[in-house]
VOZAZA-576202 format. One record per residue (C-alpha): x negated, y, z; residue number from 0. Coordinates in nm, 3 decimals, always signed. Layout:
% residues N
((X,Y,Z),NUM)
...
This chain:
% residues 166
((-9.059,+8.712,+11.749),0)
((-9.274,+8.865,+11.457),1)
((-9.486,+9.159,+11.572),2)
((-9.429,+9.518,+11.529),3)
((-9.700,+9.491,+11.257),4)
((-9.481,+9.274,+11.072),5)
((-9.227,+9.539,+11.050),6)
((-9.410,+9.785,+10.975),7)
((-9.496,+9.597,+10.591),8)
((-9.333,+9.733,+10.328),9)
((-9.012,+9.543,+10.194),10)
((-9.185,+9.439,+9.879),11)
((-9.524,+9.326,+10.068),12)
((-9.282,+9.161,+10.280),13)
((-9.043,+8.986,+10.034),14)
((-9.397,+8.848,+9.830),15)
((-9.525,+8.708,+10.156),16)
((-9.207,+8.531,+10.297),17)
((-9.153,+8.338,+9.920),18)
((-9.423,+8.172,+10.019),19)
((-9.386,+8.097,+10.396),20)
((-9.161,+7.807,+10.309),21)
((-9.323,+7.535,+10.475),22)
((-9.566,+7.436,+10.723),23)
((-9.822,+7.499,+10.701),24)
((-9.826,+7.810,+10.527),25)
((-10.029,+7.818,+10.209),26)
((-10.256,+8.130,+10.266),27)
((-10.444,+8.108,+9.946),28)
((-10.130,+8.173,+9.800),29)
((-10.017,+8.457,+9.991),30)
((-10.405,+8.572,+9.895),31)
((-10.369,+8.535,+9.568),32)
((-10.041,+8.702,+9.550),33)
((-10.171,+9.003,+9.716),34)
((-10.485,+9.031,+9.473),35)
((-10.686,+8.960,+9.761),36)
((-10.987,+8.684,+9.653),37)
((-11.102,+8.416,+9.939),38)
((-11.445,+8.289,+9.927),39)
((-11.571,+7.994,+10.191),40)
((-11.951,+8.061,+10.182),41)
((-12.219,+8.064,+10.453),42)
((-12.279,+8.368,+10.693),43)
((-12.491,+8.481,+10.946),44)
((-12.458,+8.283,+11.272),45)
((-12.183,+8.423,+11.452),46)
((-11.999,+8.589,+11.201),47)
((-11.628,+8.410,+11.092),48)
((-11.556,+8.613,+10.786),49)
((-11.542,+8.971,+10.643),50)
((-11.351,+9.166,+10.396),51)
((-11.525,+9.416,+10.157),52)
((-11.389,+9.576,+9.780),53)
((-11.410,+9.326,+9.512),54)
((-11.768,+9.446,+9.317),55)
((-11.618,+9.221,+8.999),56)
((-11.248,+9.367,+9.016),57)
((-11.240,+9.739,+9.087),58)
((-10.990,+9.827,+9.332),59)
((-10.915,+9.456,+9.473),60)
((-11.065,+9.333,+9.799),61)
((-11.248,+8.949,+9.854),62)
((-11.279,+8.789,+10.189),63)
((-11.568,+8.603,+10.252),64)
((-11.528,+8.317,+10.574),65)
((-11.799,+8.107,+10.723),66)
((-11.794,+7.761,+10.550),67)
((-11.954,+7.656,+10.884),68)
((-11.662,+7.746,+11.033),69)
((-11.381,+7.440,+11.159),70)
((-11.081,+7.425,+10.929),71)
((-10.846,+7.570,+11.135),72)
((-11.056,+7.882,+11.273),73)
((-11.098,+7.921,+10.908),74)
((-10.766,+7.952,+10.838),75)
((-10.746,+8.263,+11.123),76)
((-11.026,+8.427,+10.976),77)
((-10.851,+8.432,+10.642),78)
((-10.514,+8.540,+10.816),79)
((-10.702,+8.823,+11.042),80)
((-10.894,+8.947,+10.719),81)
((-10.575,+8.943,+10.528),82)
((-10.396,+9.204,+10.852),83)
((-10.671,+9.404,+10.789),84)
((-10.560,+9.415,+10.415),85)
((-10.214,+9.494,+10.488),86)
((-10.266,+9.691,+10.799),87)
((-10.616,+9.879,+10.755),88)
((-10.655,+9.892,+10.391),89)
((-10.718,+10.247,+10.401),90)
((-10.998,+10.248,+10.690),91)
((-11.216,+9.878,+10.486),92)
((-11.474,+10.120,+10.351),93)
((-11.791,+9.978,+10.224),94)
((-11.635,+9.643,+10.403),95)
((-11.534,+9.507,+10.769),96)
((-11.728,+9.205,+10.945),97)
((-11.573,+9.001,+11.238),98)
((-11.787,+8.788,+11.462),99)
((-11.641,+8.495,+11.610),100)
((-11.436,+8.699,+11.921),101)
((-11.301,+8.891,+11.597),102)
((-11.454,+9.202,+11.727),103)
((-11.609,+9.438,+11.428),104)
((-11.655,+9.828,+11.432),105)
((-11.315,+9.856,+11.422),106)
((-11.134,+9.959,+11.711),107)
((-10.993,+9.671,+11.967),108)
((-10.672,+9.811,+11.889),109)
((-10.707,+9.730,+11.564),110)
((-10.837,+9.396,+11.559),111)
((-10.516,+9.341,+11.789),112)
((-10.309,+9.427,+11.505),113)
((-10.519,+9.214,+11.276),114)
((-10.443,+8.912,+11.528),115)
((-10.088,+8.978,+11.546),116)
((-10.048,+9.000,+11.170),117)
((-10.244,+8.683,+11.115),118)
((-10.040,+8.430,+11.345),119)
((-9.751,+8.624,+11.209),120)
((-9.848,+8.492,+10.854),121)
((-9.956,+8.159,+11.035),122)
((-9.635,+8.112,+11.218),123)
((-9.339,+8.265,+11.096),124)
((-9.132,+8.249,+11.376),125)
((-8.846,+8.076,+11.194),126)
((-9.033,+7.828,+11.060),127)
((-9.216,+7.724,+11.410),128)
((-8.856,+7.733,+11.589),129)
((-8.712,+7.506,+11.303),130)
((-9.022,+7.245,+11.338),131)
((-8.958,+7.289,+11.779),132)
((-8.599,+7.198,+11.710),133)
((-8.728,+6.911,+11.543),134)
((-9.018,+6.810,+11.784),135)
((-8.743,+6.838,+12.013),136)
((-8.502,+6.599,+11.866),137)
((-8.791,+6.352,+11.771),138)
((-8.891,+6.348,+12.168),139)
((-9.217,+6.454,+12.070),140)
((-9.409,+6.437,+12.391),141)
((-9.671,+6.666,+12.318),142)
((-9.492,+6.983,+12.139),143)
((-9.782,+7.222,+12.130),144)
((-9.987,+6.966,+11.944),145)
((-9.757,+6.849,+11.721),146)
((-9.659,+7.212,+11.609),147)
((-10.051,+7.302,+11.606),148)
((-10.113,+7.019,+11.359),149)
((-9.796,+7.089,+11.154),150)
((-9.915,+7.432,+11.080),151)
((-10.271,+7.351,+11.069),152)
((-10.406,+7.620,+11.352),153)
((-10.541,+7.582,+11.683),154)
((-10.356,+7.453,+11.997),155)
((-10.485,+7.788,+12.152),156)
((-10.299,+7.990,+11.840),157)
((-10.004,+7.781,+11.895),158)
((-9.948,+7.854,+12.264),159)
((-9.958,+8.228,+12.256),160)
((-9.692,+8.203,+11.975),161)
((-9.477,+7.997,+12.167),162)
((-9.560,+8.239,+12.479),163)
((-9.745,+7.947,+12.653),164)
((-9.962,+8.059,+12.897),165)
């Protein structure tokens, strides 16, 4: 089930970012891209996974930095969870918004909730991940949780709490 976050977007926001949740896995720098959102992969301070901060070279756009350091697939969250704060928090970025690695900034916990739920929900459609269990489950697949966690190119962790896995 996509979050309440989800449904909160705007039809339009919505309609640009499911054009391009056709496959797994999802092409982010697209969805990015189509928001006028930049992604840079670039070293930061130990501890830090990414941030998001206004664009200084495009007035009025926004450019998320994430840790280079950083495995693929964690950097593929961080771009996600920067990205729900675009959509979710636009209004509240400021001068910018840093997450360490626990994605905790100064924003409230509440809010980098909603930055998690937006980014597996931009991860993992839920359509998409039932049609690939449907077909882990007709291939036999014996380890489903992998096999959808590679298909979609996030963690096994991610995967599990969107298949409500404890």
């Amino acid at each position: 089930m996509m979050s309440r976050e989800w449904h909160s977007l705007d039809q339009g926001t919505l309609a640009t970012i499911q054009a391009l949740q056709d496959g797994a896995p999802i092409r982010l720098s697209a969805i990015a891209n189509a928001l006028g959102v930049r992604v840079i992969a670039t070293t930061l301070p130990s501890g830090i996974s990414g941030e998001i901060r206004p664009d200084l070279d495009n007035a009025g756009q926004f450019v998320i930095k994430v840790n280079r350091n950083d495995s693929a697939r964690r950097q593929r969250f961080t771009v996600a969870h920067e990205i729900g704060h675009y959509l979710l928090h636009r209004d509240q970025i400021g001068a910018g918004i840093t997450d360490d690695v626990l994605y905790r900034s100064e924003l409230s916990d509440r809010r980098e909730a909603q930055a998690n739920r937006m980014a597996a929900d931009l991860l993992m459609p839920q359509q998409l991940v039932d049609e690939w269990l449907d077909r882990a489950r007709t291939l036999k697949v014996d380890n489903v949780v992998g096999f959808l966690a590679d298909k979609f190119n996030v963690s096994e962790a991610a995967m599990k709490i969107r298949l409500g896995i404890p």
